[in-house]
C-alpha positions as a LaTeX table, in Angstrom:
\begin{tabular}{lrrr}
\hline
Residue & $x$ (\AA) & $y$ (\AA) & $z$ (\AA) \\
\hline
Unk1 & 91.69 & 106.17 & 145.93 \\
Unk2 & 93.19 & 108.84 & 143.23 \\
Unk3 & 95.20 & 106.34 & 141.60 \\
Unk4 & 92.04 & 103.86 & 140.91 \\
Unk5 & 89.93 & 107.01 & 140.25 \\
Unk6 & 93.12 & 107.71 & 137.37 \\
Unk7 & 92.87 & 104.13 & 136.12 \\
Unk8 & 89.00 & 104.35 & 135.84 \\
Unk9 & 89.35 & 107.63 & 133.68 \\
Unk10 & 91.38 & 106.09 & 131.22 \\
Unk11 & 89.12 & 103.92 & 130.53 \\
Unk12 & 86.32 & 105.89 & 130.27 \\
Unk13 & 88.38 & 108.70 & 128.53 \\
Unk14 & 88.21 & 105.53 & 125.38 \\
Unk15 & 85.01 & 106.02 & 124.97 \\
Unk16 & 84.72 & 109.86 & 125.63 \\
Unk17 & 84.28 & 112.09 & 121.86 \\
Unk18 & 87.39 & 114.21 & 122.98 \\
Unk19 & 90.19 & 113.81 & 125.29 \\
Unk20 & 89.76 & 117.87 & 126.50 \\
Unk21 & 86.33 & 116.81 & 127.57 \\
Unk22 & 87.32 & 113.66 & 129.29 \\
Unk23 & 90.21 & 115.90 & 131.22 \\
Unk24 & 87.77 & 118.37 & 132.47 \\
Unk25 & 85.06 & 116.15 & 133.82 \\
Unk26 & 87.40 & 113.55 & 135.38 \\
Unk27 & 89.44 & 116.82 & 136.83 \\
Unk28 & 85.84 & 118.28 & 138.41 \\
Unk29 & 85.33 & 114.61 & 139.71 \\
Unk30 & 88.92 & 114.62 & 140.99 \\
Unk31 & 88.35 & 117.99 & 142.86 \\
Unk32 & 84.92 & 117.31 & 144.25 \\
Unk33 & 86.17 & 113.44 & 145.35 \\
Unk34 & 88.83 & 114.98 & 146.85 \\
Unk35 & 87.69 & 118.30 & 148.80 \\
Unk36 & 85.31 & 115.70 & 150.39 \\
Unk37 & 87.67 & 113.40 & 151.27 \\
Unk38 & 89.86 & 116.02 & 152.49 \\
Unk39 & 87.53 & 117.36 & 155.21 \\
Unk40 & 86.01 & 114.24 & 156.28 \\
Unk41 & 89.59 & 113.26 & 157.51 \\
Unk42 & 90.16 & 116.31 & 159.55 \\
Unk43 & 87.18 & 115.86 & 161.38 \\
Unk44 & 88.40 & 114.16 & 164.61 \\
Unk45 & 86.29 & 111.23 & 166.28 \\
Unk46 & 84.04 & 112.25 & 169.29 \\
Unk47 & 86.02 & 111.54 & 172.58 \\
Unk48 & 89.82 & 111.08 & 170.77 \\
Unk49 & 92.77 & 112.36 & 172.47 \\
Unk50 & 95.76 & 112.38 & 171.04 \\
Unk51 & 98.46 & 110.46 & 172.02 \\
Unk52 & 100.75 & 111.62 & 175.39 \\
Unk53 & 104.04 & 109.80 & 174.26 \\
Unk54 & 106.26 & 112.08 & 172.68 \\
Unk55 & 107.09 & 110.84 & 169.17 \\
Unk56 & 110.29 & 112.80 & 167.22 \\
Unk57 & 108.45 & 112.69 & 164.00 \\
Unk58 & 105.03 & 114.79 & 165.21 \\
Unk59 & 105.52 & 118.18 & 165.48 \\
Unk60 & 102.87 & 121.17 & 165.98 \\
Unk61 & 105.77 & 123.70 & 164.41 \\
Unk62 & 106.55 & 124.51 & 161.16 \\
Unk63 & 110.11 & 122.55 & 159.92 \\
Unk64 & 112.60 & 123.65 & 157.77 \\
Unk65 & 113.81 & 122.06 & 154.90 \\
Unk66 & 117.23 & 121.85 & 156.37 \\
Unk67 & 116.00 & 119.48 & 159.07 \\
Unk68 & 113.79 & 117.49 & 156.82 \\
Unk69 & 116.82 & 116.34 & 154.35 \\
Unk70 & 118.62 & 115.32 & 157.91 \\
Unk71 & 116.05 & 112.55 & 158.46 \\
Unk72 & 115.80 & 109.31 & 156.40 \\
Unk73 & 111.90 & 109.42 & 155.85 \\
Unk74 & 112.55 & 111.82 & 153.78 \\
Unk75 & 114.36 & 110.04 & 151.24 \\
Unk76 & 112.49 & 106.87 & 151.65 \\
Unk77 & 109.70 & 109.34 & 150.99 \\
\hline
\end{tabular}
């Protein structure tokens, strides 16, 4: 969604009088499309559970950078 939202700005920053203008209304669109998006996804489903299979790659703690450069998602990232 932000990358077609970026497309669509540049072209309707073409038509906009000044690019400062077009950068400040696309960036209060950006923020507003994307604190709502934002906290309709962490609202969980009514009934959901989450999974009871133990996956490597979910974690409830905080990792450490040391363990993240171990792990090929991270460069595939």
């Amino acid at each position: 969604m932000a990358t077609g939202m970026a497309i669509m700005g540049f072209g309707g920053g073409a038509t906009s009088s000044g690019v400062t203008e077009t950068f400040i209304v696309l960036g209060v669109l950006y923020f507003i499309s994307m604190t709502i998006g934002a906290l309709a996804i962490r609202i969980q489903p009514a009934g959901w559970t989450p999974p009871a299979t133990a996956n490597k790659m979910i974690t409830k703690n905080h990792g450490h950078i040391d363990q993240a450069l171990k792990t090929p998602q991270f460069y595939l990232l």
